[in-house]
Legacy VTK file of the C-alpha trace (Angstrom):
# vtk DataFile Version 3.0
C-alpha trace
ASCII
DATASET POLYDATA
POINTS 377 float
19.239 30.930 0.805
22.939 31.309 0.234
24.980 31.260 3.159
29.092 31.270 3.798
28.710 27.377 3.880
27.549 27.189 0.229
30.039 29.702 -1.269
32.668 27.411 0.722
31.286 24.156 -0.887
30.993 25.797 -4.244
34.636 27.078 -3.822
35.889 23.808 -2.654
34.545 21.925 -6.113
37.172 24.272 -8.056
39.144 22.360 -11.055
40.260 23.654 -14.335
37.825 25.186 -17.061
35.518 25.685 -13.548
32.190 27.734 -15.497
30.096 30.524 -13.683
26.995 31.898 -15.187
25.247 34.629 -13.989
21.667 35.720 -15.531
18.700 37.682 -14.702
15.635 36.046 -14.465
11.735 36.397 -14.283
8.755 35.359 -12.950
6.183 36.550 -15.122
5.476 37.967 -18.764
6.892 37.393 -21.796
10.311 37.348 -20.357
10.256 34.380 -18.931
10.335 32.595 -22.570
13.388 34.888 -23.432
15.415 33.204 -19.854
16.274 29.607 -21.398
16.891 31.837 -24.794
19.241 33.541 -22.938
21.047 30.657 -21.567
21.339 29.030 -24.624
23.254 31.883 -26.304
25.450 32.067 -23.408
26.108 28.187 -23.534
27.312 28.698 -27.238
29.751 31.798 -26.358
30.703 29.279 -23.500
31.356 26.509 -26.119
33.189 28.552 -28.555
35.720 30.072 -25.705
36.176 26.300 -24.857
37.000 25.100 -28.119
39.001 28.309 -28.893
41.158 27.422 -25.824
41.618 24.084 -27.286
39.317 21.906 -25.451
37.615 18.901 -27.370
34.050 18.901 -28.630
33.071 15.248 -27.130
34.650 16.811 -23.678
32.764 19.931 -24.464
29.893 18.328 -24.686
30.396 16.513 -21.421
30.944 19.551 -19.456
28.054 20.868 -20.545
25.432 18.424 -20.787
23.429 19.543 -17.406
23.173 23.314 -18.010
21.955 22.378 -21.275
19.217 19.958 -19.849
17.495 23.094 -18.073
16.882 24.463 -21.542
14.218 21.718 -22.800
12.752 22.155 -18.971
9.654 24.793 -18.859
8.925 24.243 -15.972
11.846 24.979 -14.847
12.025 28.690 -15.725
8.292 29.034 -14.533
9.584 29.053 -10.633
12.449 31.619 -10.916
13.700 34.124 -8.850
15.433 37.789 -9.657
18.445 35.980 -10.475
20.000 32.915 -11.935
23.791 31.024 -11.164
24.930 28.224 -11.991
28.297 26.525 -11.442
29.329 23.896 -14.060
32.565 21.583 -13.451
33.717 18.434 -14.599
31.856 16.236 -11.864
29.536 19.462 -10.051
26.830 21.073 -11.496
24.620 22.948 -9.453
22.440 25.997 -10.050
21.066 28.375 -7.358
17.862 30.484 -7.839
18.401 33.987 -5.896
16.577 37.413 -5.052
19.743 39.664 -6.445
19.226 41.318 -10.204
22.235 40.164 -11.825
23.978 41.420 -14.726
24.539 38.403 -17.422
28.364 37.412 -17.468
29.899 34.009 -17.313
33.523 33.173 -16.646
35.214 30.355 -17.981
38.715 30.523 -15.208
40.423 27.480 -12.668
38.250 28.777 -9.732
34.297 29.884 -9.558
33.448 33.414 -9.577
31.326 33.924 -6.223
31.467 37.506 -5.974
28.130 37.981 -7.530
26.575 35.878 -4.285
28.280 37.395 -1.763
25.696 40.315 -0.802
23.858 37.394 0.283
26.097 36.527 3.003
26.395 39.969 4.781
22.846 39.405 5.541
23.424 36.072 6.241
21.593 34.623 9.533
18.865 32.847 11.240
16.399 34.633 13.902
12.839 33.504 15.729
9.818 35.206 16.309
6.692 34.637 18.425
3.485 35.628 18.193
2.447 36.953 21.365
-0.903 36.154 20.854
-4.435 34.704 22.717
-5.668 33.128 19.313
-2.537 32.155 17.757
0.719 31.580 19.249
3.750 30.955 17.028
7.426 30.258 17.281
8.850 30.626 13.789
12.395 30.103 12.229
13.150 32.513 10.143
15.925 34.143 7.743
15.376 36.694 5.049
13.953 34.217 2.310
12.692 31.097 4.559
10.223 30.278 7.236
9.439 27.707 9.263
7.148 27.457 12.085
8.534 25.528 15.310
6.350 22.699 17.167
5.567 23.799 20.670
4.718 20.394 22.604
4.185 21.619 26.130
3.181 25.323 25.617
-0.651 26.188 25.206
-1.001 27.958 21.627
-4.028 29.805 22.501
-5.748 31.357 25.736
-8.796 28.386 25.471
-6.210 25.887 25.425
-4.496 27.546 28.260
-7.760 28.032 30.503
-8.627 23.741 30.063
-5.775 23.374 32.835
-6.345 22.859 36.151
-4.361 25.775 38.046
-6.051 28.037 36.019
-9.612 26.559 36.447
-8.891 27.093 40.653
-7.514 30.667 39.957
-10.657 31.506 37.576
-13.520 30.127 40.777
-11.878 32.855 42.734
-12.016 36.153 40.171
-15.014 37.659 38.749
-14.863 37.610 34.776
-14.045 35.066 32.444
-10.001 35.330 32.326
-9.585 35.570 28.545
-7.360 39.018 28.532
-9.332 40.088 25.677
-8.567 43.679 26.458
-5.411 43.449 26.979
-4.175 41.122 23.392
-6.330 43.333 21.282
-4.272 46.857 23.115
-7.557 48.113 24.917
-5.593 49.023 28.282
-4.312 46.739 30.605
-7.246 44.999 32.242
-7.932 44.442 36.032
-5.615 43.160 38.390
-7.294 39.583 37.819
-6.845 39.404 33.800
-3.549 40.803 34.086
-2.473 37.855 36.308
-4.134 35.299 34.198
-2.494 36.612 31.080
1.045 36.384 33.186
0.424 33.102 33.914
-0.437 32.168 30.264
3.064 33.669 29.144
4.972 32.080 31.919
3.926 28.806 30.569
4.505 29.480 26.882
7.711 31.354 28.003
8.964 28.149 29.663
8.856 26.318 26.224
10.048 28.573 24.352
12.746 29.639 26.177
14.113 25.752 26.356
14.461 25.366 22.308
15.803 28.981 21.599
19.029 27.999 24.682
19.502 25.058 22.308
19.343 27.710 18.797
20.693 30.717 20.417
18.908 32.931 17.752
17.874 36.225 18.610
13.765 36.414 19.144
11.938 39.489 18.371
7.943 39.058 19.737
5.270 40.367 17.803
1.937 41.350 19.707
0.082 44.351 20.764
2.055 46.702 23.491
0.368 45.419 26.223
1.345 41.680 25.277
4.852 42.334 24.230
4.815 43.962 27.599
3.814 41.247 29.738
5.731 38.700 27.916
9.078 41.093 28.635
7.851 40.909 32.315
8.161 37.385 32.375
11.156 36.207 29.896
14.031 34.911 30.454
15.647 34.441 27.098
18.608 36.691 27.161
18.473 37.621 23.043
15.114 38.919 22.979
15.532 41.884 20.867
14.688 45.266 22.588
12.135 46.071 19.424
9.116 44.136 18.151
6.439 43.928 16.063
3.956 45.676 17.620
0.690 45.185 15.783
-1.760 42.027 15.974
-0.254 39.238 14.394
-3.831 36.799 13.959
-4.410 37.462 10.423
-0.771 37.651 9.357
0.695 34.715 7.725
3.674 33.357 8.731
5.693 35.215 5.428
4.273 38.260 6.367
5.271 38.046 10.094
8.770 36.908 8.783
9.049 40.254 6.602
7.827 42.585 9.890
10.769 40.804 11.645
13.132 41.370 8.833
13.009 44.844 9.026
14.221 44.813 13.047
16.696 42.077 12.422
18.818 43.195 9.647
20.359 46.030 11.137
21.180 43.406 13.977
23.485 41.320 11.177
24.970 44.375 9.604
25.873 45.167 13.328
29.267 43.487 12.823
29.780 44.802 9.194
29.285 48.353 10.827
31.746 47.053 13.391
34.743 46.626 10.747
33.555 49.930 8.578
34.571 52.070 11.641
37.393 50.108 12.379
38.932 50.497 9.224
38.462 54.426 9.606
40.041 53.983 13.254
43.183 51.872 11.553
43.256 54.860 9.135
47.392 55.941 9.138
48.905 52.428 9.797
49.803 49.563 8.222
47.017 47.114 9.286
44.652 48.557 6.423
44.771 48.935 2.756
43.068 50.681 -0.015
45.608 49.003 -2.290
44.541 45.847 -4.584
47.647 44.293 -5.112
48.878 44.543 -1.541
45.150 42.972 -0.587
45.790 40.171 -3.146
49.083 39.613 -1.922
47.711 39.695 1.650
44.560 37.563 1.521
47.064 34.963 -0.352
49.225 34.390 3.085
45.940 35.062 5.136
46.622 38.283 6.219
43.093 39.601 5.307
40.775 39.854 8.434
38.019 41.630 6.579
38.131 42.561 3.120
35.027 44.990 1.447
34.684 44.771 -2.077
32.280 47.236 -4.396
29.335 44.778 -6.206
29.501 44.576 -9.502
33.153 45.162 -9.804
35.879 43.106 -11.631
40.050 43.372 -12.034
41.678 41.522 -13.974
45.431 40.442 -13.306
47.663 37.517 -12.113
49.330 36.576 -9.054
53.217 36.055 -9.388
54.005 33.557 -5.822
57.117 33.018 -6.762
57.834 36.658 -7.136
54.868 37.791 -4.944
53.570 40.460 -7.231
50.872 41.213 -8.939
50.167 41.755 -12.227
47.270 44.041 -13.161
45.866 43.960 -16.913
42.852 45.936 -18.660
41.269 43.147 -20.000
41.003 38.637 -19.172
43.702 37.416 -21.465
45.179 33.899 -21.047
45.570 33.201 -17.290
44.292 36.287 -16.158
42.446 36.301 -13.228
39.157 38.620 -11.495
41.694 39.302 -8.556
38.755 41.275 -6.806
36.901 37.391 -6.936
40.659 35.313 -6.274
40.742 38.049 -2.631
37.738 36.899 -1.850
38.031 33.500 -2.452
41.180 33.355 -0.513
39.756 35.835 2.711
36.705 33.434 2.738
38.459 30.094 3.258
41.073 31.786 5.547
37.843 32.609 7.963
37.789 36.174 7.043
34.806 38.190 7.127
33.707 39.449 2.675
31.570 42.215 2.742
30.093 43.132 -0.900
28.781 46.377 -0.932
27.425 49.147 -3.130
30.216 51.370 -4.592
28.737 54.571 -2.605
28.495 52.359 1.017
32.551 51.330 0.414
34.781 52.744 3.275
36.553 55.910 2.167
34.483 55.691 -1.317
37.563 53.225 -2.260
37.283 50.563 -4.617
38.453 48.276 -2.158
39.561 47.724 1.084
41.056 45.544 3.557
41.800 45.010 7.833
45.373 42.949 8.129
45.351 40.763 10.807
49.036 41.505 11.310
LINES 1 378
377 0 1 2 3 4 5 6 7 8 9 10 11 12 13 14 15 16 17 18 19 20 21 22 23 24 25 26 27 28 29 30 31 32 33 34 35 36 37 38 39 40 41 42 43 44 45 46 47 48 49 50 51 52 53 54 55 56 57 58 59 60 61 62 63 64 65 66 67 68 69 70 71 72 73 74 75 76 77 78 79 80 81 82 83 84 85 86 87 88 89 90 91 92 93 94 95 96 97 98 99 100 101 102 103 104 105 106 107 108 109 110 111 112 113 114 115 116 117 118 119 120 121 122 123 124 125 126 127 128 129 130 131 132 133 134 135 136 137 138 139 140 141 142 143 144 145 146 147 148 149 150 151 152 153 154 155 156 157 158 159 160 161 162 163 164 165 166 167 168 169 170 171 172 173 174 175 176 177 178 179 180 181 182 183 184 185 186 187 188 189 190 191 192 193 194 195 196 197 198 199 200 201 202 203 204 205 206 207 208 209 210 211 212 213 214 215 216 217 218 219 220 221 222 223 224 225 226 227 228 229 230 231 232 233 234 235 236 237 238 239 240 241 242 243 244 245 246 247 248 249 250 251 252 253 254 255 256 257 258 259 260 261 262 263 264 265 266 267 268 269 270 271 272 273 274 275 276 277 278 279 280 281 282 283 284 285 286 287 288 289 290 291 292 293 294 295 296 297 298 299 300 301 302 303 304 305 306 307 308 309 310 311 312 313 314 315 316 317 318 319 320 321 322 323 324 325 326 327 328 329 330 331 332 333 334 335 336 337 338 339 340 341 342 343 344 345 346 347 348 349 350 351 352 353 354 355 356 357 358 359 360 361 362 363 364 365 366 367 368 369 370 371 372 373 374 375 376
């Protein structure tokens, strides 16, 4: 999972002749012999660039003696994701597998390129979920790649467990019926006035627990259970981010992945929420001087740390230098010597300023620009 810490610590481990490679990878078939073949050409353009720019072979060699490692690894490339990138500096190597198809490119420059990564971020967050459930109850940790399933110590995680203690056992020698809420976890109708209040006091208790860790988290929960469940548990929660949808199918035979992915779907509109946020504020800043469609007034901008949130198109490159001393920019059509992916140095410099980066797809960019910024003054 790449979050806005990572891209900070890979940004941070910047020197000169820093090395990003980006590749597409595979899981299965006959392409996954072709991924270290692919690497290994790329590591000899890389080489060749180096030497070109005048670097020695023996320091060459040093630079990039990890990378090269991964090639006589098969194992390896036989746990790979959609994507490949690696980061290679004198002193910091470090590779990240990742679910985004990249496009192979490398670029040898004194900072990393992390523009590729950054669609990762805008989705970038950590929500629970519980299985409202009278067989199974869960509270899981989840993002959009990871799961993890919480320890509930004082919380019963099924109705039998529940009906062992001992203010149940006086409530159940007054009711006809055995108390289970069958009916009502498996959406039959809402059962008599008895189960009802037996299944209230069942999610009372789990609510208790679960309620404690999530004040500690603060994630936003989203239940998943029948209606009826989801229902009962809503009657009796006191979490204050409990998402107004859920998951409202069984959840027994579900694994804990496929509960995660159910979740998902709710939860990401809830992290774009603030992306949407800045998208209609930059239409509402539309006529003044606190937004700009210009690149070399955003470069000059997110230098000083003007740049509250900058949106830039995925995929996309610009190449060009930054004059401070004269404090313009120079745009080129192609890298030369010094030249710079200003798109990447914006982002870089919004990022570690506290700015919000949002990477999106050319058609999603605000005003179909190629890229766009909110000053902060």
């Amino acid at each position: 999972m790449i979050t806005r810490d990572i891209i900070l610590e890979i940004i941070n481990n910047t020197a000169e002749n820093s090395i990003s490679i980006y590749l597409p990878t595979h899981t299965v078939g006959e392409q996954v012999q072709q991924d270290p073949i692919r690497l290994k050409n790329m590591l000899s353009d890389i080489e060749d660039e180096l030497s070109s720019n005048g670097m020695k072979k023996n320091d060459i060699d040093d630079l990039l003696d990890e990378p090269r490692k991964l090639l006589d690894r098969p194992q390896f490339w036989q746990h790979s994701d959609k994507g490949l990138a690696l980061f290679i500096g004198e002193d910091y190597f470090e590779y990240f597998r990742v679910p985004l198809d990249f496009r192979p490119r490398y670029l040898i420059d004194d900072c990393f390129l992390v523009t590729p990564l950054l669609p990762m971020i805008t989705l970038d967050g950590t929500y629970c979920m519980l299985t409202v459930s009278q067989k199974n109850v869960r509270l899981l940790k989840a993002t959009r790649d990871s799961v993890e399933q919480l320890q509930l110590n004082e919380a019963p995680t099924d109705m039998e467990e529940f009906q062992k203690y001992d203010v149940v056992q006086r409530h159940l020698q007054h009711h006809s019926g055995d108390g289970k809420g069958t009916a009502i976890f498996h959406g039959q109708g809402a059962g008599d006035g008895s189960e009802r209040q037996i299944v209230e006091e069942y999610l009372k208790t789990i609510e208790t627990e679960v309620t404690s860790i999530l004040k500690k988290r603060n994630d936003p929960l989203i239940l998943a259970g029948v209606d009826q469940a989801v229902s009962l548990y809503r009657k009796v929660n006191h979490y204050s981010r409990l998402m107004d949808s859920a998951v409202t199918t069984n959840p027994d035979p579900k694994s804990n992945e496929e509960v995660r992915d159910e979740g998902w779907e709710i939860i990401k509109s809830y992290f774009l929420k603030e992306m949407y946020n800045d998208i209609n504020r930059f239409g509402d800043l539309s006529g003044t001087d606190k937004r700009s469609e210009n690149l070399s007034s955003i470069v000059e901008g997110a230098h000083y740390g003007k740049v509250d949130s900058l949106f830039i198109p995925i995929g996309e490159h610009s190449w060009g230098k930054f004059d401070e001393t004269e404090d313009v920019v120079h745009l080129s059509e192609e890298k030369k010597n010094g030249e710079h992916d200003l798109i990447n140095l914006a982002a870089i410099k919004t990022i570690t300023q506290g700015g919000n980066v949002y990477a999106l797809e050319k058609e999603e960019m605000p005003s179909n620009t190629s890229i766009a910024a909110i000053f902060r003054y």
